[in-house]
C-alpha positions in Angstrom: 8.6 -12.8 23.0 8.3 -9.0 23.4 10.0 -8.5 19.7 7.2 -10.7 18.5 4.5 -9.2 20.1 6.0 -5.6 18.6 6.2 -6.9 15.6 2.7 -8.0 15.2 1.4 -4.8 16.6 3.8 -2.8 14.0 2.2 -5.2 11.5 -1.7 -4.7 12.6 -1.3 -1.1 13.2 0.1 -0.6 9.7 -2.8 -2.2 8.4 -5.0 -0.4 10.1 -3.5 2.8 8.8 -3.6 1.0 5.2 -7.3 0.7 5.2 -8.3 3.9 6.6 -6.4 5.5 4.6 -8.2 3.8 1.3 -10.8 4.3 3.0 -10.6 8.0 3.4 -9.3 8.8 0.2 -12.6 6.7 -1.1 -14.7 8.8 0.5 -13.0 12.1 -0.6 -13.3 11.0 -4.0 -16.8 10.0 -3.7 -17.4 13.1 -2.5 -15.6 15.2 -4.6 -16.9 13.3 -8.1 -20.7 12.0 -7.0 -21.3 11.4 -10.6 -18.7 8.9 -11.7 -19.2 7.2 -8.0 -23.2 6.9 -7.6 -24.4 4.6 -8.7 -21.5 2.1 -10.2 -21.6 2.3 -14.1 -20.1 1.8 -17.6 -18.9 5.7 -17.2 -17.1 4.8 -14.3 -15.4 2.0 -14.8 -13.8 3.2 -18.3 -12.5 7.1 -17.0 -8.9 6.4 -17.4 -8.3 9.8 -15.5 -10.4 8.6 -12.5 -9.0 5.0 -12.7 -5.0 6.5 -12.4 -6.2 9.0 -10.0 -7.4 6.2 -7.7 -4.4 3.9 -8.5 -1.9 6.7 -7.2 -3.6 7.4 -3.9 -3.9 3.0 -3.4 -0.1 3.4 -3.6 0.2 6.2 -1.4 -2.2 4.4 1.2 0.3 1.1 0.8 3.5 3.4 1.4 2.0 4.8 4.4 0.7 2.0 5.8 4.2 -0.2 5.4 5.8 2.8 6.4 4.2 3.1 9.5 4.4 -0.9 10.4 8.2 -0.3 9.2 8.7 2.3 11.8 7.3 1.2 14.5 8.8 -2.3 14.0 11.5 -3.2 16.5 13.9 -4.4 14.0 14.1 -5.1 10.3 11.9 -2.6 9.0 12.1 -3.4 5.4 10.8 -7.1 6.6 7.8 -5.8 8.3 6.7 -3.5 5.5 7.1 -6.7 3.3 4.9 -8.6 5.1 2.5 -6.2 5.5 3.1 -5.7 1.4 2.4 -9.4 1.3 -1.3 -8.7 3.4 -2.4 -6.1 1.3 -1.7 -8.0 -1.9 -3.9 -11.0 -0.4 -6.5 -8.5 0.9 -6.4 -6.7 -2.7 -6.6 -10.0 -4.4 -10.1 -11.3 -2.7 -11.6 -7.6 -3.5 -9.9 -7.6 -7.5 -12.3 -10.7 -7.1 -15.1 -9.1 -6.3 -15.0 -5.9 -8.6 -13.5 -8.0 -12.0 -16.4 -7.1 -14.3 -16.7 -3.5 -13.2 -13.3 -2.2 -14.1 -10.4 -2.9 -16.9 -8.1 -5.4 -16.8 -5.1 -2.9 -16.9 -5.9 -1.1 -13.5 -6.7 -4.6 -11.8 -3.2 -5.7 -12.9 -1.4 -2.4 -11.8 -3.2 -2.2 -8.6 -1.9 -5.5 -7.4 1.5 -5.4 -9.2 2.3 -1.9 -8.1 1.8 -3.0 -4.1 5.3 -4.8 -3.6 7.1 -2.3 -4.9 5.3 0.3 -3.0 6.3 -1.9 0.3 9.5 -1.9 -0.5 9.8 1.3 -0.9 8.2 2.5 2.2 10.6 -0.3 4.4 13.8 1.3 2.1 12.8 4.6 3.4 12.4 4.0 6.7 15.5 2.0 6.6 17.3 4.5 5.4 16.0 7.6 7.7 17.1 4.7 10.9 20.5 3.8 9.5 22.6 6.6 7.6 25.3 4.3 6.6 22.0 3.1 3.5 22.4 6.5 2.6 26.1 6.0 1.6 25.6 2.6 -0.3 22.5 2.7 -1.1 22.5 0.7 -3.9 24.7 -2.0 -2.4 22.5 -2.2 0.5 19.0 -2.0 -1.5 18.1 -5.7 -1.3 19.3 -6.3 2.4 16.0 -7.0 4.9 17.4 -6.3 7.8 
């Protein structure tokens, strides 16, 4: 019961961690580029610089956020950064819903495919920091979940 309760808390505290940190590299970048921010427009919406930009800081937030769930998690880190992967996907999907029409297709479709890789990668570097032996075989050992 304890593991559970761990686990859960690894899981919620990682998404906590996800969303603020989206949250404060949203702000930054409002903050640092008012004009292609305020107010939502075509301009926006089609800078491919901006668009990427974004896109690599949403993975960053995901590998921290798994990371962080994966680290605290009292076993099987790569499985707690996957469900936690498998959170933010749902949570990305409903707000891909919401913000369809004001942004291409292409950085939709990245943004959500690019979030189970960037899961697995935080709970494979975790995984390997806890357990040197993953270090040795790594690529033998790359699938395992525990």
């Amino acid at each position: 019961m304890a593991n559970i309760l761990k686990s859960g808390l690894a899981i919620l505290v990682g998404l906590v961690a996800y969303v603020g940190s989206y949250t404060a590299v949203d702000l930054v970048l409002r903050a640092l580029f008012p004009e292609r921010f305020f107010p939502v427009s075509e301009t926006r919406s089609q800078d491919t610089a901006m668009l990427i930009l974004e896109l690599v800081f949403a993975i960053g937030a995901t590998v921290a956020g798994c990371y962080l769930a994966a680290m605290l998690a009292p076993r099987a880190p790569k499985k707690h950064a996957l469900i936690l992967g498998a959170i933010c996907f749902v949570l990305s999907i409903l707000a891909t819903l919401q913000v369809c029409l004001l942004y291409p297709w292409w950085y939709l479709g990245l943004g959500l495919v690019s979030i189970f890789p960037a899961a697995w990668f935080a709970g494979a570097l975790r995984a390997a920091r806890t357990r040197p032996e993953l270090n040795k075989s790594a690529t033998a050992n790359a699938l395992d979940l525990t």
